[in-house]
Backbone as JSON Lines, residues from 0, in Angstrom:
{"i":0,"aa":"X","n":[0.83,-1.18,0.0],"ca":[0.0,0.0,0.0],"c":[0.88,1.24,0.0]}
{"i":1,"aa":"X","n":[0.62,1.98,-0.67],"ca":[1.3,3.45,-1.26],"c":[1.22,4.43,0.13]}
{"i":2,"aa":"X","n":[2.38,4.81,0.89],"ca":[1.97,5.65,1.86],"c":[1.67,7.25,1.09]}
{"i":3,"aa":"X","n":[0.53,7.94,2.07],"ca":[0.28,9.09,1.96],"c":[0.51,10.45,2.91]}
{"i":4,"aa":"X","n":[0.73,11.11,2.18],"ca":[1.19,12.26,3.63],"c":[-0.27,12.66,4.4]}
{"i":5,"aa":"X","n":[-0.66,13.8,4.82],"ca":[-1.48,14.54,5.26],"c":[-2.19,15.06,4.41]}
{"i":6,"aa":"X","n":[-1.51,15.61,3.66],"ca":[-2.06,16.77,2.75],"c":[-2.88,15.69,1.74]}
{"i":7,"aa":"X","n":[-2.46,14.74,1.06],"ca":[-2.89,13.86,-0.2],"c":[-4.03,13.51,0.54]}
{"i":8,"aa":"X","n":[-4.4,13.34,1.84],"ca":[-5.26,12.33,2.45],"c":[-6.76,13.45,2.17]}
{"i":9,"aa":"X","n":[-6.6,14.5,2.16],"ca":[-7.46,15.64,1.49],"c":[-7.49,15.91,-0.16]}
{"i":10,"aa":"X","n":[-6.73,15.15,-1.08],"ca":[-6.93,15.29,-2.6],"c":[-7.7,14.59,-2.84]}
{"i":11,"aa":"X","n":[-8.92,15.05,-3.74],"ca":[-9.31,14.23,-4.3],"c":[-8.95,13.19,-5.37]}
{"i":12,"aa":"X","n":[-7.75,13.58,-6.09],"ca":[-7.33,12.4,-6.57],"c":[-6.56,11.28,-6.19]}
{"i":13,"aa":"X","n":[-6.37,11.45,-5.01],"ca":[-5.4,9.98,-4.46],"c":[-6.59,9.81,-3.54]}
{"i":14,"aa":"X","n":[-8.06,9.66,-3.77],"ca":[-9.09,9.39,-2.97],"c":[-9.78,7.85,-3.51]}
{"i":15,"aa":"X","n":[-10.43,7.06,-2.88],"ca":[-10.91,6.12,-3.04],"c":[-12.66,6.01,-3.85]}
{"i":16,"aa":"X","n":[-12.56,6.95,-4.39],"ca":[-14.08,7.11,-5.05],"c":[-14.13,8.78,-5.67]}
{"i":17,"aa":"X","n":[-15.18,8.75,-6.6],"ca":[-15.37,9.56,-7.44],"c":[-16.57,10.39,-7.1]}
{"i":18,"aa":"X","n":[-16.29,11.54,-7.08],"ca":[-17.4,12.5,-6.89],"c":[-18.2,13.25,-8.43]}
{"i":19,"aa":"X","n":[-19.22,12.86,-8.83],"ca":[-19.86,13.78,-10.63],"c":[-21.0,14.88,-9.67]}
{"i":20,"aa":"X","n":[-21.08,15.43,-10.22],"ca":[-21.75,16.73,-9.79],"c":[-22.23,16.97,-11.07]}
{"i":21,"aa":"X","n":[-23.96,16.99,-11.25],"ca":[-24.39,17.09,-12.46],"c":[-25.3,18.52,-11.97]}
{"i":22,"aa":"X","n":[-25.16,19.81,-13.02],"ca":[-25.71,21.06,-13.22],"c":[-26.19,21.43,-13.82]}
{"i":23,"aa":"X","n":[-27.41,22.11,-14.13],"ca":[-27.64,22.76,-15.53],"c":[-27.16,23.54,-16.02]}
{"i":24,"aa":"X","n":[-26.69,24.55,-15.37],"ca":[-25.7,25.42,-16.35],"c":[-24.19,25.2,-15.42]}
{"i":25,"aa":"X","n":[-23.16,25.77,-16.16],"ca":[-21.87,25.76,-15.48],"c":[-21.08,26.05,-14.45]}
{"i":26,"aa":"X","n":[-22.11,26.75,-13.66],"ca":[-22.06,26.82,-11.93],"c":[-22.3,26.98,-10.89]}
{"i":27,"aa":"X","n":[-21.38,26.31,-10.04],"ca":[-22.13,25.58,-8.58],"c":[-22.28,26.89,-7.56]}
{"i":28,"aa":"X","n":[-23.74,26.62,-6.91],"ca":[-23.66,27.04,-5.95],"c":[-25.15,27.58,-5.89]}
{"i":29,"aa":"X","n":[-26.06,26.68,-6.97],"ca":[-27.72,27.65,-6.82],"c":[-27.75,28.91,-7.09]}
{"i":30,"aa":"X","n":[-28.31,29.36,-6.36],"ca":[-29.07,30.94,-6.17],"c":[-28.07,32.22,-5.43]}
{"i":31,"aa":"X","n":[-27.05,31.49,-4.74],"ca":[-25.68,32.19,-4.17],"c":[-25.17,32.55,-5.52]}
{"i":32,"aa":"X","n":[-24.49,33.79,-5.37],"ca":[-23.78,34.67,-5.93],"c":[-23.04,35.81,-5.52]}
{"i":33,"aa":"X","n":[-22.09,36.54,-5.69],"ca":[-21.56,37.15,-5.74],"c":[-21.45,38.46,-6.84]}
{"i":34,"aa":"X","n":[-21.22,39.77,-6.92],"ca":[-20.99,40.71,-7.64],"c":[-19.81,41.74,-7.35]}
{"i":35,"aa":"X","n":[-18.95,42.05,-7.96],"ca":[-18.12,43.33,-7.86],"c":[-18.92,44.67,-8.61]}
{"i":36,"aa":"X","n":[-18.99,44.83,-7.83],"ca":[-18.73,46.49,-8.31],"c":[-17.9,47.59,-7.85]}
{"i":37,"aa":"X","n":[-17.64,48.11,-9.03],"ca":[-15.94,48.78,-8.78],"c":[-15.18,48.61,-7.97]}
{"i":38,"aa":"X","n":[-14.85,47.13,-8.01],"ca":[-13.95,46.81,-7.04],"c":[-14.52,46.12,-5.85]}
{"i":39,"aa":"X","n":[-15.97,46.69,-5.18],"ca":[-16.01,46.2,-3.99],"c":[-17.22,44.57,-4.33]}
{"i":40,"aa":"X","n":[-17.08,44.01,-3.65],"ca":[-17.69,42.56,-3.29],"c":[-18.85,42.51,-2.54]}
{"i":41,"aa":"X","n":[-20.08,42.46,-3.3],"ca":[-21.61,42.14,-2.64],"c":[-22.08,40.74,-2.77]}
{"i":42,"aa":"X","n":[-22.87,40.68,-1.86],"ca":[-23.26,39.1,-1.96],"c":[-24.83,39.34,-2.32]}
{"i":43,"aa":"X","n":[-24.85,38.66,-3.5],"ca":[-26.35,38.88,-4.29],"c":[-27.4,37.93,-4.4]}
{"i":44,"aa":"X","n":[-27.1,36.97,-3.59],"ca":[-28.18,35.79,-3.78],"c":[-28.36,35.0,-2.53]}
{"i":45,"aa":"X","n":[-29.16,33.92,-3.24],"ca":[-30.04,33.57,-1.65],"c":[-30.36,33.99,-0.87]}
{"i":46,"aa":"X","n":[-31.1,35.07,-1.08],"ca":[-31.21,35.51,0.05],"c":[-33.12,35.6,0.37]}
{"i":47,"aa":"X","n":[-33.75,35.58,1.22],"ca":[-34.98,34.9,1.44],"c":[-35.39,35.67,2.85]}
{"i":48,"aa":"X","n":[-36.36,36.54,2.89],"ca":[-37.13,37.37,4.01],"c":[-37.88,36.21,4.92]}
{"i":49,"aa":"X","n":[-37.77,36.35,5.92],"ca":[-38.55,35.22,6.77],"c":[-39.03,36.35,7.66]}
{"i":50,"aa":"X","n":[-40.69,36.11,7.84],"ca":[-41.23,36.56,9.05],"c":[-40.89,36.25,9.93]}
{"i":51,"aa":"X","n":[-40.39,35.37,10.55],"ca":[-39.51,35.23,11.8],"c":[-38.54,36.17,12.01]}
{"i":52,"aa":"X","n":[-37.68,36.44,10.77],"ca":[-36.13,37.31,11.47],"c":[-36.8,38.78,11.24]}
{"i":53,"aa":"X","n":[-37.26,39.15,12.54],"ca":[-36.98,40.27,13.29],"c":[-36.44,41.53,12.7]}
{"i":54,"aa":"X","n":[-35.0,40.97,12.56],"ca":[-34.09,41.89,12.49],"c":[-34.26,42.54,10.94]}
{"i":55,"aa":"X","n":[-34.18,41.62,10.34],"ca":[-34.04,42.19,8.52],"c":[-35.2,42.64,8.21]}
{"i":56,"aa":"X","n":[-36.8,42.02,8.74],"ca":[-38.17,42.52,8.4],"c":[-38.06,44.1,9.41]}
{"i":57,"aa":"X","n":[-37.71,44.42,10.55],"ca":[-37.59,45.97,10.88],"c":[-36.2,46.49,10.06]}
{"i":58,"aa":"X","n":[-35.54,46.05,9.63],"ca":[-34.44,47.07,8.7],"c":[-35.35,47.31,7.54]}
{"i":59,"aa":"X","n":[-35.88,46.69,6.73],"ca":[-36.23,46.24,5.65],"c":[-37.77,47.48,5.71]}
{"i":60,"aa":"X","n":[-38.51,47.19,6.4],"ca":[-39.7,48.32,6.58],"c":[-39.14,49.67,7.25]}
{"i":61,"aa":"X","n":[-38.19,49.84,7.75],"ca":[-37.44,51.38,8.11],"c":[-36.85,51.51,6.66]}
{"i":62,"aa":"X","n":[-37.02,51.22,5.46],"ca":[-36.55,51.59,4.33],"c":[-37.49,52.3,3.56]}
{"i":63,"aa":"X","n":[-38.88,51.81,3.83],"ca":[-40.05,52.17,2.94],"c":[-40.45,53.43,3.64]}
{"i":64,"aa":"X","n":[-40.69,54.7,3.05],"ca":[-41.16,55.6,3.36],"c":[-42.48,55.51,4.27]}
{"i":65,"aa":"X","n":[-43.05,56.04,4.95],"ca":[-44.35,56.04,5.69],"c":[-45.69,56.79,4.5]}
């Protein structure tokens, strides 16, 4: 048996099985996304209002004018 260091024991190619990941379009990650603009880094997806969180439904209505 072929010894392995540490690091290989985390590659997937000196791994004992195969991982396929089938997508419809070319990338992973759903509804998560990311955007730059000029430079700076927003996070643009998944994101989902729940009547439960408190916090984002009062930020979110302190936005809308009265």
């Amino acid at each position: 048996m072929k010894h392995t260091t540490q690091l290989e024991k985390y590659n997937l190619n000196y791994a004992y099985f195969h991982i396929r990941i089938f997508k419809r379009n070319g990338v992973v990650g759903g509804r998560m996304a990311i955007v730059n603009v000029s430079g700076d880094i927003f996070e643009a997806g998944a994101s989902i209002l729940h009547p439960k969180n408190f916090y984002a439904l009062e930020y979110t209505t302190s936005l809308v004018p009265p």
